[in-house]
N, C-alpha and C positions, 0 to 999 in steps of 0.2 A: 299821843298825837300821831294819826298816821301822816308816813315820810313822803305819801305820794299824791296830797290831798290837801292836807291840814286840818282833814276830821279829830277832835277831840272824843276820846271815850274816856266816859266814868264807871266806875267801880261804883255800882250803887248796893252796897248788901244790904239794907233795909228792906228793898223793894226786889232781893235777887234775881237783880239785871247789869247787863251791862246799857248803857245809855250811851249813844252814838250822836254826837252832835256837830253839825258844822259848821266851818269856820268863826261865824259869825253869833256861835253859840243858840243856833237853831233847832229845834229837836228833829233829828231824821230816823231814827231807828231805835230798837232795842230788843236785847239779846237773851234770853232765859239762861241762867247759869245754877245746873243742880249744883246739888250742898250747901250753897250758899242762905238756904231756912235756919241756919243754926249760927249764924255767925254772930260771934259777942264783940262788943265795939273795941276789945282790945284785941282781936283776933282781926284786922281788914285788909279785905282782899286786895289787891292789885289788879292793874292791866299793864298791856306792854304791846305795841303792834308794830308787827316784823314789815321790810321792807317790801313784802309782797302783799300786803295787806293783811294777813291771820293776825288773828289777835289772842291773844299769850294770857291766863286770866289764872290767878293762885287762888288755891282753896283752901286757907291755914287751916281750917277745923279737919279738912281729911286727907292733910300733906301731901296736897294735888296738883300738878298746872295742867288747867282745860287749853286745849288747843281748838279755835273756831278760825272758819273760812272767814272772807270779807263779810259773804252775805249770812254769817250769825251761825251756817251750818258746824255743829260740832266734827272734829276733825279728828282729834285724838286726848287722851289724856295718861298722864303720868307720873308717876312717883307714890310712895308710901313712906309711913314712919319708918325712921331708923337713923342710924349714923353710917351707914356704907355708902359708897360714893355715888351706888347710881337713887337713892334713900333721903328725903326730906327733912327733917325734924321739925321747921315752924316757917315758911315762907313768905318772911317780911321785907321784901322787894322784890321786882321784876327789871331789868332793864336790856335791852335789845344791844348788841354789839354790828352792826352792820358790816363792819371789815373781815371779824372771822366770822358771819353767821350761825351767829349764837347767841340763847339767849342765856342773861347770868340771874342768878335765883340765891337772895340773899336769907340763908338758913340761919334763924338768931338759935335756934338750940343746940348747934353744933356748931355755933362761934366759925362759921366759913362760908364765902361765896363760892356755887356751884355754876360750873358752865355744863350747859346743852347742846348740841346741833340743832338749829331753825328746821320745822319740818320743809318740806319740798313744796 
């Protein structure tokens, strides 16, 4: 849910989109998300959307979080398999920490939640 609006986004991997809906669960947008062609329904992706609007989107199949502008523009992305700290293994959750700006990324193959700095 973005914190400045109350747009809901979904994680749609079937359709590798993100689907941006408003409040009232209207459809207003949607977001193209590479890697997301390969995802198996026990592999699903996340969203998470930072106090400035970017929206946070994990790509379990290629140990990735897409970083996208408000308006869908890709921003950055990062991470890779591994177990080193700045390193992925399976990212099954996203959530936004608004007080430190960060987001946390909950890595089930190395049993740990990772924190990030929000980009700018």
């Amino acid at each position: 849910v973005d914190p400045r609006d109350g747009s809901v986004f979904v994680a749609d991997a079937w359709n590798r989109r993100i689907q941006k809906l408003a409040p009232d669960l209207s459809f207003v947008a949607e977001y193209a998300v590479p890697g997301w062609e390969s995802q198996e329904i026990f592999h699903k992706p996340y969203v998470a959307v930072a106090p400035n609007g970017d929206i946070y989107a994990s790509d379990p199949q290629m140990y990735r979080i897409y970083v996208y502008a408000a308006d869908g523009a890709l921003k950055a992305a990062f991470g890779n398999y591994g177990a080193d700290m700045t390193q992925i293994g399976l990212p099954t959750g996203l959530a936004i920490d608004a007080t430190s700006n960060s987001i946390l990324v909950a890595d089930a193959d190395n049993n740990r939640v990772m924190v990030f700095p929000l980009l700018p």
